[in-house]
mmCIF file of the C-alpha atoms, coordinates in Angstrom:
data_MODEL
# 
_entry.id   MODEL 
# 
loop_
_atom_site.group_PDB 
_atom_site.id 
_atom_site.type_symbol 
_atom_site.label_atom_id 
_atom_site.label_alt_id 
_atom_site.label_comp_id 
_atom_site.label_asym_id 
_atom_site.label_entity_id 
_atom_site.label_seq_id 
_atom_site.pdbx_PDB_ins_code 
_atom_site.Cartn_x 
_atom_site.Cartn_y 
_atom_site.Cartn_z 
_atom_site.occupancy 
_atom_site.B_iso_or_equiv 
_atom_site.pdbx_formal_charge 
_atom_site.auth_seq_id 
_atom_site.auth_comp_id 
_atom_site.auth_asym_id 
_atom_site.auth_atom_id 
_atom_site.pdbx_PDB_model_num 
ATOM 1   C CA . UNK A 1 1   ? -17.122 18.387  2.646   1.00 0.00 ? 1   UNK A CA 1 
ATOM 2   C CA . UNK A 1 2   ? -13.891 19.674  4.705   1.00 0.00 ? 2   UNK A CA 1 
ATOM 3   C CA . UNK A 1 3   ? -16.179 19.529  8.120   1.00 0.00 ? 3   UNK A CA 1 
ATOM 4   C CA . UNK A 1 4   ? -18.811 17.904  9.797   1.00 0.00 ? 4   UNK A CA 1 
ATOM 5   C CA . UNK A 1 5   ? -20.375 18.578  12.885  1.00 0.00 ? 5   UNK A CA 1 
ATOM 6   C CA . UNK A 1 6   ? -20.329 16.168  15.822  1.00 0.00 ? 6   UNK A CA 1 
ATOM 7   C CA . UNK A 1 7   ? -23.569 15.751  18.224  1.00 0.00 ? 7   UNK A CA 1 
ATOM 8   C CA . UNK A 1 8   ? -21.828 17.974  21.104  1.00 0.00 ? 8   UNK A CA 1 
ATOM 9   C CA . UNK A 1 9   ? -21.394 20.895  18.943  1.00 0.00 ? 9   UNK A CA 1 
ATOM 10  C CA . UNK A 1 10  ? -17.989 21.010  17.901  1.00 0.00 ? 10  UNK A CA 1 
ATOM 11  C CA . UNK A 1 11  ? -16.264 20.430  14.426  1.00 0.00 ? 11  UNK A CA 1 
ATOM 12  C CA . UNK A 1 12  ? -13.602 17.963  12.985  1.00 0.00 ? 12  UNK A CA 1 
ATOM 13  C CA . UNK A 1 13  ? -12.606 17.650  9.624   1.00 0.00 ? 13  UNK A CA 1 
ATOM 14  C CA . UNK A 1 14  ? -13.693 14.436  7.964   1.00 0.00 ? 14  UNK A CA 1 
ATOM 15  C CA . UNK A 1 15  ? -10.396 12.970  7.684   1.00 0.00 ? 15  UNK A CA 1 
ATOM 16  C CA . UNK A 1 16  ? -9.752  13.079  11.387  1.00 0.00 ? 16  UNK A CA 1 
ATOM 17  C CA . UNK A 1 17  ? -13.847 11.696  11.644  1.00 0.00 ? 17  UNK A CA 1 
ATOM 18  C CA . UNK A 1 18  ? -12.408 8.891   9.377   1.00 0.00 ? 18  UNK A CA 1 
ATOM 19  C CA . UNK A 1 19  ? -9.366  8.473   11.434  1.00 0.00 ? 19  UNK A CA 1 
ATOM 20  C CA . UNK A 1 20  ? -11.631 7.948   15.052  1.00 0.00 ? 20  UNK A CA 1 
ATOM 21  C CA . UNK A 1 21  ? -13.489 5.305   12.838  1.00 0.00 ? 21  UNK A CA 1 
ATOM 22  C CA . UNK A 1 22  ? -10.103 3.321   12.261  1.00 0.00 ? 22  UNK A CA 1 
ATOM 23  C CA . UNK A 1 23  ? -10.144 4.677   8.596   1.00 0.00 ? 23  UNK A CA 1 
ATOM 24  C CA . UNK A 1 24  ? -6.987  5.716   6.635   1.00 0.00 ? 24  UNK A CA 1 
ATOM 25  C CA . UNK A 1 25  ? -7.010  6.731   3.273   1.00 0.00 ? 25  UNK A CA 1 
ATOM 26  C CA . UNK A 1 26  ? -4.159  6.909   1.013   1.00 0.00 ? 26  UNK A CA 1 
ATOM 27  C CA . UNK A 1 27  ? -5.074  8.144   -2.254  1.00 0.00 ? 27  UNK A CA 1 
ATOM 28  C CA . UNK A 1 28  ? -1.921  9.601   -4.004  1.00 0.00 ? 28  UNK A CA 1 
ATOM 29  C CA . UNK A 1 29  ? 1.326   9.233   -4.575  1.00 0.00 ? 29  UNK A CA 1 
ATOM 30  C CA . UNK A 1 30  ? 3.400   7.674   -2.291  1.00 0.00 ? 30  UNK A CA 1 
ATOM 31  C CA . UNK A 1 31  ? 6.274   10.023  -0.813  1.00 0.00 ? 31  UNK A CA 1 
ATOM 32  C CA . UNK A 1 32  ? 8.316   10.886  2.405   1.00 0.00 ? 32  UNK A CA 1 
ATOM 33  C CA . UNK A 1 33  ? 5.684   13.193  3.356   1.00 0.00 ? 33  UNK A CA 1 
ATOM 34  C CA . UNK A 1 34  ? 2.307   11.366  2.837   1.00 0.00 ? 34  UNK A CA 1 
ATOM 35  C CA . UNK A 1 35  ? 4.381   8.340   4.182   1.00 0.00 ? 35  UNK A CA 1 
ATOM 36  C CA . UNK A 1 36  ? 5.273   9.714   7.797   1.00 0.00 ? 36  UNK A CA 1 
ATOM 37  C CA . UNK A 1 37  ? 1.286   11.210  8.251   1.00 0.00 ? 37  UNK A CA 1 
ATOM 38  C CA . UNK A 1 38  ? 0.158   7.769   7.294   1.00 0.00 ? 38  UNK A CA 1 
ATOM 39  C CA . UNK A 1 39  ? 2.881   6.225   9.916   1.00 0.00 ? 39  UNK A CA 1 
ATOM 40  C CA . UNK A 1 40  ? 2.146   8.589   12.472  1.00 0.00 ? 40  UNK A CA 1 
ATOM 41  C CA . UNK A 1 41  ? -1.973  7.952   11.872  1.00 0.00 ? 41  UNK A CA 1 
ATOM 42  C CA . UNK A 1 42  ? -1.189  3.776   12.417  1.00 0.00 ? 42  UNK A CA 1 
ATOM 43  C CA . UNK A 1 43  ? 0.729   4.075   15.215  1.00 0.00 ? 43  UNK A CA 1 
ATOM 44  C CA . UNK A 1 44  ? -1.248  6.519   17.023  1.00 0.00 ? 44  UNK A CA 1 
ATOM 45  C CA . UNK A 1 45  ? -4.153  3.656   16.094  1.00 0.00 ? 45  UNK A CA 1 
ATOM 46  C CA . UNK A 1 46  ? -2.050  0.999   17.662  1.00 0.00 ? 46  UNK A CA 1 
ATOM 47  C CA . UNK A 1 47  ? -1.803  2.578   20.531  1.00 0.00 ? 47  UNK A CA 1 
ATOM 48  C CA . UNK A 1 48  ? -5.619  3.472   21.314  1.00 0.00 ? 48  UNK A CA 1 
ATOM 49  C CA . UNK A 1 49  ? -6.784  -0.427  21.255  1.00 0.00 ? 49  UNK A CA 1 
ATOM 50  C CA . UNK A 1 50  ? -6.236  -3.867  18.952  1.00 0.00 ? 50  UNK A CA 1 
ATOM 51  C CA . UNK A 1 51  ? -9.162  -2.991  16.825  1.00 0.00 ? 51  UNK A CA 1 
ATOM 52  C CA . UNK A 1 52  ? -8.724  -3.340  13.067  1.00 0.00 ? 52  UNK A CA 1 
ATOM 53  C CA . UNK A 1 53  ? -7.415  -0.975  11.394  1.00 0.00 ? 53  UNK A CA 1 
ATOM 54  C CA . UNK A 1 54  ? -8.617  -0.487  7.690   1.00 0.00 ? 54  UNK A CA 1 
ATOM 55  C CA . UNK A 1 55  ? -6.718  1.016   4.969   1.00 0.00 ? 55  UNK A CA 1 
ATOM 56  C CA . UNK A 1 56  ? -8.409  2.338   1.682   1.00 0.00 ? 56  UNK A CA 1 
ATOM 57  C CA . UNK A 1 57  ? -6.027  2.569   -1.240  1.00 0.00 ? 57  UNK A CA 1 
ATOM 58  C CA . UNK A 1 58  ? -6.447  4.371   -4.397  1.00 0.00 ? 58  UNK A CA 1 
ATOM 59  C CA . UNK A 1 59  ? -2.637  5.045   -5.260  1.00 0.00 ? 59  UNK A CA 1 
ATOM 60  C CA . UNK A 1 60  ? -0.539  5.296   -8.348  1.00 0.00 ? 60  UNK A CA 1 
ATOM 61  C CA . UNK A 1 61  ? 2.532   4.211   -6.099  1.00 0.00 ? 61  UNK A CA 1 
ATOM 62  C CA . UNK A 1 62  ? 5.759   6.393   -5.932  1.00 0.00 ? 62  UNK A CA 1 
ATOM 63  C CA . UNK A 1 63  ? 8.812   6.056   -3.863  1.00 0.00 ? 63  UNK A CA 1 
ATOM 64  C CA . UNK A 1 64  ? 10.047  2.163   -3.485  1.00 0.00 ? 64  UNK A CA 1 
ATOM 65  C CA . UNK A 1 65  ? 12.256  3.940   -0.208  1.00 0.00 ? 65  UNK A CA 1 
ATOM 66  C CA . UNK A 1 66  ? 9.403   5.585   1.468   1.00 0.00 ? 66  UNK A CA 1 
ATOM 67  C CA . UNK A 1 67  ? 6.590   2.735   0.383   1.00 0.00 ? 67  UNK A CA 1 
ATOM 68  C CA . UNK A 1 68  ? 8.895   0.130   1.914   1.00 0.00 ? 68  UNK A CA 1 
ATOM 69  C CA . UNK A 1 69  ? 9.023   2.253   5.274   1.00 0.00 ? 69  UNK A CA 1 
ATOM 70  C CA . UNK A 1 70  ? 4.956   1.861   5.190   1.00 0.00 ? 70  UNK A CA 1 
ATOM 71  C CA . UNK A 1 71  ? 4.971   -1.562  4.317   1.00 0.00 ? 71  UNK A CA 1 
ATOM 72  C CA . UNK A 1 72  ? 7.765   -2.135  7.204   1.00 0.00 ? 72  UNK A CA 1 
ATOM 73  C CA . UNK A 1 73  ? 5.167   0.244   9.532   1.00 0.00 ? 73  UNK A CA 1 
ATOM 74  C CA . UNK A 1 74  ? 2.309   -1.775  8.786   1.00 0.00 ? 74  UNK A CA 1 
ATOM 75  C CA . UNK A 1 75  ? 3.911   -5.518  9.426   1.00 0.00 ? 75  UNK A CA 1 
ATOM 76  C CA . UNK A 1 76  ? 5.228   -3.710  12.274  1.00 0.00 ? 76  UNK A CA 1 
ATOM 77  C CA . UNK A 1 77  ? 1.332   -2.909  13.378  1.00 0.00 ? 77  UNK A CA 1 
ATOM 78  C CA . UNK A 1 78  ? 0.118   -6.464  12.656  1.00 0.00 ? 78  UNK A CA 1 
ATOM 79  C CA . UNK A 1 79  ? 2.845   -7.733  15.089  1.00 0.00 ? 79  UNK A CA 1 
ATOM 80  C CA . UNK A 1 80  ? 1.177   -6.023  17.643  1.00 0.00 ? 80  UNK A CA 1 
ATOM 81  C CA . UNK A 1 81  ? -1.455  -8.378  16.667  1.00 0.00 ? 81  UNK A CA 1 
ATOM 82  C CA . UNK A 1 82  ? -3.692  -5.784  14.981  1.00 0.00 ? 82  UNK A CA 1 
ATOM 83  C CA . UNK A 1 83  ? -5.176  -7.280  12.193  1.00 0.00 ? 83  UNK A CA 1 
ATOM 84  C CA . UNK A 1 84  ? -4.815  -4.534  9.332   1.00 0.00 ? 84  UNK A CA 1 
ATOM 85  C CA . UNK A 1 85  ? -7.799  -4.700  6.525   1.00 0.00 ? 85  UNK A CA 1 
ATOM 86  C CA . UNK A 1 86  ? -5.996  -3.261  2.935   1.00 0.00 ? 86  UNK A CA 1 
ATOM 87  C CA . UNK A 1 87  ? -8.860  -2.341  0.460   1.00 0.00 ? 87  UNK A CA 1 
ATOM 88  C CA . UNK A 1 88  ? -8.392  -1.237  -3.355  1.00 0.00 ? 88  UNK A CA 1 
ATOM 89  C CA . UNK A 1 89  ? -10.632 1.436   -3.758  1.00 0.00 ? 89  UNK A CA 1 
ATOM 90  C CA . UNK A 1 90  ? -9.836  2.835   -7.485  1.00 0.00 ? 90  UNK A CA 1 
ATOM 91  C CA . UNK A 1 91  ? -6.570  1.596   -8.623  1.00 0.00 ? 91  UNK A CA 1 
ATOM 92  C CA . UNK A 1 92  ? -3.778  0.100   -6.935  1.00 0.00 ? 92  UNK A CA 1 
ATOM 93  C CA . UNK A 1 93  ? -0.421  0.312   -9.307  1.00 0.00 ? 93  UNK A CA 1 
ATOM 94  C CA . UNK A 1 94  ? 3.032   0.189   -8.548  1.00 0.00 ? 94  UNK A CA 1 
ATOM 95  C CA . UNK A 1 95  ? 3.484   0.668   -4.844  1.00 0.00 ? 95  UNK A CA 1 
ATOM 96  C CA . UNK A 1 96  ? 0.299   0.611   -4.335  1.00 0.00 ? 96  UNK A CA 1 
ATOM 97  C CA . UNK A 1 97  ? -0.326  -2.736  -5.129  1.00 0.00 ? 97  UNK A CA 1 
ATOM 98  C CA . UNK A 1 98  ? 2.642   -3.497  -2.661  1.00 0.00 ? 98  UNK A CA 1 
ATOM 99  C CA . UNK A 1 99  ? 0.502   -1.775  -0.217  1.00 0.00 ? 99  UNK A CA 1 
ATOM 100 C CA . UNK A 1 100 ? -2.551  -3.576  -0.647  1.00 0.00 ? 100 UNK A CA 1 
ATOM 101 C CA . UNK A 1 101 ? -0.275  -7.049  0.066   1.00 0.00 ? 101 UNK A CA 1 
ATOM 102 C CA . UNK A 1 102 ? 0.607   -5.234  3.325   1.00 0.00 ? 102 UNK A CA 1 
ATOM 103 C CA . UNK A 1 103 ? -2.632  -6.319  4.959   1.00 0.00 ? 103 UNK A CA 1 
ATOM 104 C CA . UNK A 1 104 ? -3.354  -9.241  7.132   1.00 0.00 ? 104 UNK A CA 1 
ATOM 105 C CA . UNK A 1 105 ? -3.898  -12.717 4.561   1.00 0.00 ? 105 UNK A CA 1 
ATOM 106 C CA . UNK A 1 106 ? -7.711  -13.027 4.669   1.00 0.00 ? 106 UNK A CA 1 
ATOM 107 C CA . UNK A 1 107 ? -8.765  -9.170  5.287   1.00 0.00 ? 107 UNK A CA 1 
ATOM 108 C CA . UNK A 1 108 ? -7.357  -8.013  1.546   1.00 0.00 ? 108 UNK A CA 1 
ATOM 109 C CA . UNK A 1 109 ? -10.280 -6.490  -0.090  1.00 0.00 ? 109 UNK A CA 1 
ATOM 110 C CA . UNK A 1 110 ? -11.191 -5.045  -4.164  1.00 0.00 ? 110 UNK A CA 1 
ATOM 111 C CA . UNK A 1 111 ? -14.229 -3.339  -5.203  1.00 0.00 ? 111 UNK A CA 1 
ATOM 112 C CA . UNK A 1 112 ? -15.298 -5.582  -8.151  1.00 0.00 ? 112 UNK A CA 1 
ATOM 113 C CA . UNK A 1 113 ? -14.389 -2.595  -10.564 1.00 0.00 ? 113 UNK A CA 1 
ATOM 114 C CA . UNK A 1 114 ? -10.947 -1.745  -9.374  1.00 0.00 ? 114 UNK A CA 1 
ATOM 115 C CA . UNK A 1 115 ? -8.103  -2.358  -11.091 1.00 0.00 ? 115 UNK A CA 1 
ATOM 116 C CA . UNK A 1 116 ? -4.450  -3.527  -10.101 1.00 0.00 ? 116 UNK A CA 1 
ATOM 117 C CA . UNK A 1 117 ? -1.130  -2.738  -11.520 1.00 0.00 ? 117 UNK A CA 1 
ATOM 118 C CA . UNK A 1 118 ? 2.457   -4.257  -10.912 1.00 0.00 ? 118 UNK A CA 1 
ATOM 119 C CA . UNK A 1 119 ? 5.758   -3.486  -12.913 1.00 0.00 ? 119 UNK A CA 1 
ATOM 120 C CA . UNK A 1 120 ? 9.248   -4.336  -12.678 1.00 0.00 ? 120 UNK A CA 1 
ATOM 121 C CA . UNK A 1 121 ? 11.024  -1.108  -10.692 1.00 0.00 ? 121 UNK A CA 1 
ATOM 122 C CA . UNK A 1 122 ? 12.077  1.934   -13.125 1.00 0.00 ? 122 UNK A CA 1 
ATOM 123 C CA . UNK A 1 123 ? 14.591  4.376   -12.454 1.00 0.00 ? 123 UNK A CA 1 
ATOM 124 C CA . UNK A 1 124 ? 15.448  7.601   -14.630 1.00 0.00 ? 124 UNK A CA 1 
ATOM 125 C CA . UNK A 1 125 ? 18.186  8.162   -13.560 1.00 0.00 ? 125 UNK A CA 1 
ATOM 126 C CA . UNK A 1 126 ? 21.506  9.510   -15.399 1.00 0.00 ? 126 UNK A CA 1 
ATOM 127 C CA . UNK A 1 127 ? 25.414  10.069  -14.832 1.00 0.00 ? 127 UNK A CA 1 
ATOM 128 C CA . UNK A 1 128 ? 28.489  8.845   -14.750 1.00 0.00 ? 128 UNK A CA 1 
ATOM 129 C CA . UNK A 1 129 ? 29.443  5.089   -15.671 1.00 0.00 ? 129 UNK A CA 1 
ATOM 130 C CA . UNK A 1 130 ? 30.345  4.368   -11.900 1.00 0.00 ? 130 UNK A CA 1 
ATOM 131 C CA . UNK A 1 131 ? 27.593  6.263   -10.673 1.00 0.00 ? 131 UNK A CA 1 
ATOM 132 C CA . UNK A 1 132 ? 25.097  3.830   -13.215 1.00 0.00 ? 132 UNK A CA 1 
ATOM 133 C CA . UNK A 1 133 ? 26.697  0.812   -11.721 1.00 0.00 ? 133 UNK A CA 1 
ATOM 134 C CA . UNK A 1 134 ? 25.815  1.818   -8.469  1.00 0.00 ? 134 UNK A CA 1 
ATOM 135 C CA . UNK A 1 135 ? 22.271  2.975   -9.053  1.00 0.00 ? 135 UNK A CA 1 
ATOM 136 C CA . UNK A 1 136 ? 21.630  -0.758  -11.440 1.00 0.00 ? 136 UNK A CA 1 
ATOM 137 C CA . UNK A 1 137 ? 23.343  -2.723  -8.055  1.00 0.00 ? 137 UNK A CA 1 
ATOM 138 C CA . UNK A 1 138 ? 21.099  -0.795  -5.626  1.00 0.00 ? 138 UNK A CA 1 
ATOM 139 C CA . UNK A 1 139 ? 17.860  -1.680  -8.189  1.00 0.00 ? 139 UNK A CA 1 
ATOM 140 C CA . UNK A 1 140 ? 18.495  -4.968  -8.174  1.00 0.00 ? 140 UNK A CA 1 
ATOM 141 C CA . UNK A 1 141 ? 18.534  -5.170  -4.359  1.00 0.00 ? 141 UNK A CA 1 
ATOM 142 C CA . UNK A 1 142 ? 15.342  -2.725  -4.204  1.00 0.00 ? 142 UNK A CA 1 
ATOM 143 C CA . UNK A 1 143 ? 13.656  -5.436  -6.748  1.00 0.00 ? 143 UNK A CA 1 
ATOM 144 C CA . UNK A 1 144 ? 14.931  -8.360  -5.245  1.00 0.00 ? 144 UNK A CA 1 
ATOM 145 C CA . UNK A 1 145 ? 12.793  -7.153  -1.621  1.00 0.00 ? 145 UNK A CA 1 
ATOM 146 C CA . UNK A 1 146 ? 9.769   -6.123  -3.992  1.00 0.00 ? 146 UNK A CA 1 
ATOM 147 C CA . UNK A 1 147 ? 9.372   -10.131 -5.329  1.00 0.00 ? 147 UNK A CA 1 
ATOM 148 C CA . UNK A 1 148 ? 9.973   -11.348 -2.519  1.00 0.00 ? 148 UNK A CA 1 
ATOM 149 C CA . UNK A 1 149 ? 6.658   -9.412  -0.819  1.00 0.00 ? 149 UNK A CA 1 
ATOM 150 C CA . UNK A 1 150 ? 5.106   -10.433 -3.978  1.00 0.00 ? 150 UNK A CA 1 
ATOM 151 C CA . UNK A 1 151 ? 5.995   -13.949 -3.584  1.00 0.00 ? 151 UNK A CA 1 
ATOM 152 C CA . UNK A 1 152 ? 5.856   -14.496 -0.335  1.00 0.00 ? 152 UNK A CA 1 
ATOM 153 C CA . UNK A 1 153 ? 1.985   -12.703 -0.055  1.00 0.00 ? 153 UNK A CA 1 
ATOM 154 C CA . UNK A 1 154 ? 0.290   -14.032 -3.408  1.00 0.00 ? 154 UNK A CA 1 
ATOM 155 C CA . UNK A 1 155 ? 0.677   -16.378 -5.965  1.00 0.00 ? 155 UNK A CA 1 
ATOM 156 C CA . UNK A 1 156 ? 1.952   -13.553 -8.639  1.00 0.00 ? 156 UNK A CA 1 
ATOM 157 C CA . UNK A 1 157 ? 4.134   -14.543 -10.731 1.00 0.00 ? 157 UNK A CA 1 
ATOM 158 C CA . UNK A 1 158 ? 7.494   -11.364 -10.424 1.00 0.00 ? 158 UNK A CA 1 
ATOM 159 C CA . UNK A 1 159 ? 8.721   -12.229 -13.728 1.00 0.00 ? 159 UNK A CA 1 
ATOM 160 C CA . UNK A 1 160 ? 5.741   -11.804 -15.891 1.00 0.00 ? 160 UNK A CA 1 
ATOM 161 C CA . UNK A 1 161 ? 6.533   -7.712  -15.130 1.00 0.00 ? 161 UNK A CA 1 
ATOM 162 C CA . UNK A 1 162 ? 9.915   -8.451  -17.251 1.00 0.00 ? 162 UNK A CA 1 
ATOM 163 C CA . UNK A 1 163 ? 8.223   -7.327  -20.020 1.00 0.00 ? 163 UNK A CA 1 
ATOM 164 C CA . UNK A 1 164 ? 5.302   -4.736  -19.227 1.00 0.00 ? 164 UNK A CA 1 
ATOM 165 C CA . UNK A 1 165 ? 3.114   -3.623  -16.985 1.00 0.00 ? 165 UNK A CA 1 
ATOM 166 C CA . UNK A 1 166 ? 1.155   -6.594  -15.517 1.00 0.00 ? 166 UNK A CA 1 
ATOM 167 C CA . UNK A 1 167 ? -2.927  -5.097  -15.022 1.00 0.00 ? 167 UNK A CA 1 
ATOM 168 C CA . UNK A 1 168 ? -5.082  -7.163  -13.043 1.00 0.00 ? 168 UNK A CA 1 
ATOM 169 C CA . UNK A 1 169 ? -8.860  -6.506  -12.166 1.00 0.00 ? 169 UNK A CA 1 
ATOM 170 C CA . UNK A 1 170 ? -10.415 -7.744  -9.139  1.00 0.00 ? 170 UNK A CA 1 
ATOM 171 C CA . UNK A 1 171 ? -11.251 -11.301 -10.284 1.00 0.00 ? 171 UNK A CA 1 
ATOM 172 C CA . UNK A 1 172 ? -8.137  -11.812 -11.496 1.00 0.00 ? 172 UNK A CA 1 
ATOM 173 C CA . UNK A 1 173 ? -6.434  -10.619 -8.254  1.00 0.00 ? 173 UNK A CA 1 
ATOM 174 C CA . UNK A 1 174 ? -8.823  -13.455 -6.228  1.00 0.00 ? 174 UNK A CA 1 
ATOM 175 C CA . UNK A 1 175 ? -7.836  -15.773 -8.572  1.00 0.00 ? 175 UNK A CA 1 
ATOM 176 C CA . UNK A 1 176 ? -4.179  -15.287 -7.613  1.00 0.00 ? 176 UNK A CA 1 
ATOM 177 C CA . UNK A 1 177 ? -4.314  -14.715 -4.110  1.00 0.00 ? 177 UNK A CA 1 
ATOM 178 C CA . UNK A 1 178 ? -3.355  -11.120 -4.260  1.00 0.00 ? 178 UNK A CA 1 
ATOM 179 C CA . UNK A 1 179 ? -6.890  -10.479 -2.574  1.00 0.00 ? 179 UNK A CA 1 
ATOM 180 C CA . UNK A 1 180 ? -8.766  -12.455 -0.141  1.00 0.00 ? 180 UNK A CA 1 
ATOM 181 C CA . UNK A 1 181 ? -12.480 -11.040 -0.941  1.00 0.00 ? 181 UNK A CA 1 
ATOM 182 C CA . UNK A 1 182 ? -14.365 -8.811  -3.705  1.00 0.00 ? 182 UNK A CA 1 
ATOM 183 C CA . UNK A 1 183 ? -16.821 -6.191  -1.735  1.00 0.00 ? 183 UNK A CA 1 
# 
């Protein structure tokens, strides 16, 4: 389903159909490249008109540095007083479940059967002993901004990741504020 046709004879892809509808879907892994088409696709929706714009997330998360330039994009966009609709469409883990916080308190949406996943930040990284320090210093800070969304957009809890994975399903997300509504 790459195309569909529109009444005056022409064709558009259905992601660009989606996009004229106010729709963007992010469903992979966040990076530097999916992040600056998403960027580009809400600002070019600012600028059109103030109607919401609604976000469908089914992401596994990915880069803390490029999810925190989305995040930053899309309180940007609700300054503009665009209120921005964030709805968990599979799964929303890691980043993504930063993402879905993103959206405007009282338009943050599940489907009942989705499921949502926060952790404390990991890093593989290797090298020297200097080089470690660094890396654990600049984690910390990168951690420190990550509760803080948390805490100041739900009433999650950032230390009960300390230990594992934290999964959450839609009721449970209501329950703590992490979601307005269950569609």
């Amino acid at each position: 389903m790459d195309v569909i046709e529109q009444t005056d004879g022409t064709l558009i892809d259905l992601e660009s159909k989606l996009l004229q509808s106010r729709i963007i879907i992010i469903n992979e892994e966040i990076d530097n490249y999916t992040v600056g088409n998403y960027q580009m696709a809400l600002y070019h929706l600012a600028k059109e008109n103030h109607e919401p714009i609604v976000i469908l997330i089914n992401s596994p998360g990915g880069s803390v540095y490029d999810g925190l330039g989305l995040y930053d994009t899309i309180q940007d966009i609700k300054s503009m007083g665009i209120t921005i609709v964030t709805r968990n469409v599979g799964l929303c883990a890691s980043f993504g479940a930063i993402l879905l916080l993103a959206g405007t308190k009282g338009h943050r949406q599940s489907y009942k059967n989705c499921s949502i996943m926060f952790h404390e930040l990991s890093t593989l990284d290797i090298g020297t002993v200097s080089v470690l320090e660094e890396k654990v210093k600049e984690s910390k800070r990168l951690q420190n901004i990550l509760n803080q969304i948390i805490i100041d957009n739900c009433d999650f809890n950032p230390e009960l990741m300390k230990k594992t994975d934290y999964w959450l399903d839609a009721n449970q997300a209501l329950e703590l504020n992490i979601i307005d509504k269950i569609v």
